[in-house]
N, C-alpha and C positions, 0 to 999 in steps of 0.2 A: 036443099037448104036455101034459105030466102033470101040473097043479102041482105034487103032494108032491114031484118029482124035485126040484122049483127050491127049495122049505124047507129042505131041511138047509144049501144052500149059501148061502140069505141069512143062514141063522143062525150057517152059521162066518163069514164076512164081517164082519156086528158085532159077533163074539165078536173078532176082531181086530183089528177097530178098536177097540175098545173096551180093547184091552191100551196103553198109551202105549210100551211099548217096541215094538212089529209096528206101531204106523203116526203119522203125526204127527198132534199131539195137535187135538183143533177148536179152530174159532177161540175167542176168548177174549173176554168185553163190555169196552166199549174202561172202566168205571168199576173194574172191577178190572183193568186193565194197567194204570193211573196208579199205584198204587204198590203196596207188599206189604200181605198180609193178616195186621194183628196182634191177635191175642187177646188183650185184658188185663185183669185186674182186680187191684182194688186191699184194702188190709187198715189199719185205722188203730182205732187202741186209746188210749182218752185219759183223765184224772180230772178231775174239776172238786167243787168244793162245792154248785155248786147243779146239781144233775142236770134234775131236770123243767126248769128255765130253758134249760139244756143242749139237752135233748131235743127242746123244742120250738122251738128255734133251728136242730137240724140238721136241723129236717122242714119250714122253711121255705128252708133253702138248695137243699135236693134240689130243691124244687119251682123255684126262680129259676135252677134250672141241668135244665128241663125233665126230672129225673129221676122214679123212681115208687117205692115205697116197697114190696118185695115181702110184706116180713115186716117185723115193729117189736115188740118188749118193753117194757116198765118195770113195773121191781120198785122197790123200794123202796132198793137198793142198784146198781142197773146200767138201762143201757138197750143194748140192742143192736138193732139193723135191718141187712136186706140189703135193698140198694139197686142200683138199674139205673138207669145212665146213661151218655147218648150218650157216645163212646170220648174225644171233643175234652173232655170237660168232665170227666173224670173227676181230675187232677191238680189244677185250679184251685179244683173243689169242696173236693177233699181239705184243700189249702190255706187257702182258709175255713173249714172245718170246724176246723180247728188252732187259729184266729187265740183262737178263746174258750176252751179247756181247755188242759189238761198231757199232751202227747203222750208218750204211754210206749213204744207201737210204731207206725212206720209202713214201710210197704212198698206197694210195685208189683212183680208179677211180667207179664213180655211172654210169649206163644207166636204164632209165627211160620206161618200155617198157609194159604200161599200157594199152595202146591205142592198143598194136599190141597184148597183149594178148586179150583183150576182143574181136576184131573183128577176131579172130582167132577163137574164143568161140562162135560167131556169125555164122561163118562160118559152121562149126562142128555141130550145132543148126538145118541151115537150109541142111544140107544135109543129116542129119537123120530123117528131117521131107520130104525131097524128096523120101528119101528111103521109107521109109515108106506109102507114094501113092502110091509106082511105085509098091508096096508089093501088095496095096489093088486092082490094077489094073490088075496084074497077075491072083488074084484070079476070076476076074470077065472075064480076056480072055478066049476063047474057039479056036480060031481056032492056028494051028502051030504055022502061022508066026506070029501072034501077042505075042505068048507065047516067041518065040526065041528073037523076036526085044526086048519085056519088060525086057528078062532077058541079053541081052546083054546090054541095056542102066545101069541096076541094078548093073551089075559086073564094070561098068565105073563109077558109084555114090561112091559105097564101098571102091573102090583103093581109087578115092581123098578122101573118110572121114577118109581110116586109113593113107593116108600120113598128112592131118590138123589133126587126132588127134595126128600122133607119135612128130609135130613139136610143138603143143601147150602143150605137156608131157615135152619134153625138154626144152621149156621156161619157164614153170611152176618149173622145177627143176633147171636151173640157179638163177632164185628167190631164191628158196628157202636152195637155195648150192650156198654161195661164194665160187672161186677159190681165193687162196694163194699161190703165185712163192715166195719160201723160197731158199736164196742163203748168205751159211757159207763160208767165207773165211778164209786161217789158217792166223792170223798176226804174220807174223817173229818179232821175239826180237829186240827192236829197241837199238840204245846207245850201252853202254862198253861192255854189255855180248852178245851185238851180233856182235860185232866187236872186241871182245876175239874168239865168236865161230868160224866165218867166218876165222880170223887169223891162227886158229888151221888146219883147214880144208888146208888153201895151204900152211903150215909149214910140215902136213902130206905127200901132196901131191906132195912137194920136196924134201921130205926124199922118199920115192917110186922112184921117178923119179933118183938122186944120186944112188939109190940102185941097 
């Protein structure tokens, strides 16, 4: 018996399986059939007067809500940080986060991306089980060129199983990590003491100027 005769036919095989409409889809880990798979992050846009107090009140909440802090600003007018945090704690943080400043915007957007993990999952499934022939194929080649084609098609199965597993890692972990774009703005003093301060400021600046 030939092997290369038996190769193209393992490889239509998990080409087909690997279609979810030509065969049913693999099983599925029982921790994503407990519910759907939802992507979300969140947007929360606030003022306060005292910003650095601000600031460093919302980098000790992220921390008490197990979050990590990816990126962080402060100027001297704004603070802004993107934040990652497990998906449960994403709303109650936000929540917190509001109780100290003047919330100008806030928002959550959901994506739904249950169907693209699992057939992701599917995917992954059958190309470890193509792997896995083209393994037990090797063993039973004998002559060169069968050995060299088996392990050249084998190095081409590997690459796409680690690029569907590194993408179905990172969807797995947008699940399970909300992003949060957190953006402090300083609020200038409104009324008499801010139009005492601002007064002072070009009463200074034309005594300099006279001088």
């Amino acid at each position: 018996m030939k092997i290369l005769c038996l190769l193209p036919a393992v490889i239509l095989f998990a080409s087909c399986a690997s279609n979810p409409s030509a065969a049913p889809a693999a099983s599925w880990s029982p921790a994503a059939s407990e519910g759907r798979q939802i992507r979300r992050t969140g947007s929360l846009k606030m003022k306060t007067h005292k910003l650095k107090g601000s600031s460093e009140k919302s980098i000790a909440l992220v921390h008490s809500h197990q979050g990590i802090l990816q990126s962080s600003t402060l100027t001297e007018d704004v603070y802004q940080a993107t934040i990652k945090v497990p998906s449960s704690s994403l709303e109650p943080l936000m929540e917190e986060l509001s109780s100290f400043a003047k919330v100008t915007r806030k928002s959550v957007s959901q994506d739904d991306v249950t169907r693209q993990t699992r057939d992701l999952q599917a995917e992954v499934q059958n190309k470890i089980a193509l792997r896995n022939r083209l393994r037990e194929l090797l063993k039973q080649a004998t002559k060169v060129s069968d050995v060299l084609e088996i392990e050249k098609e084998l190095a081409n199965v590997q690459t796409e199983l680690d690029q569907l597993t590194g993408t179905l890692k990172s969807l797995r972990s947008q699940v399970s990590s909300s992003t949060l774009s957190l953006n402090i703005e300083r609020d200038r003093l409104p009324g008499p003491l801010g139009l005492v301060t601002k007064s002072s400021s070009w009463l200074v600046g034309k005594l300099f100027y006279l001088n």
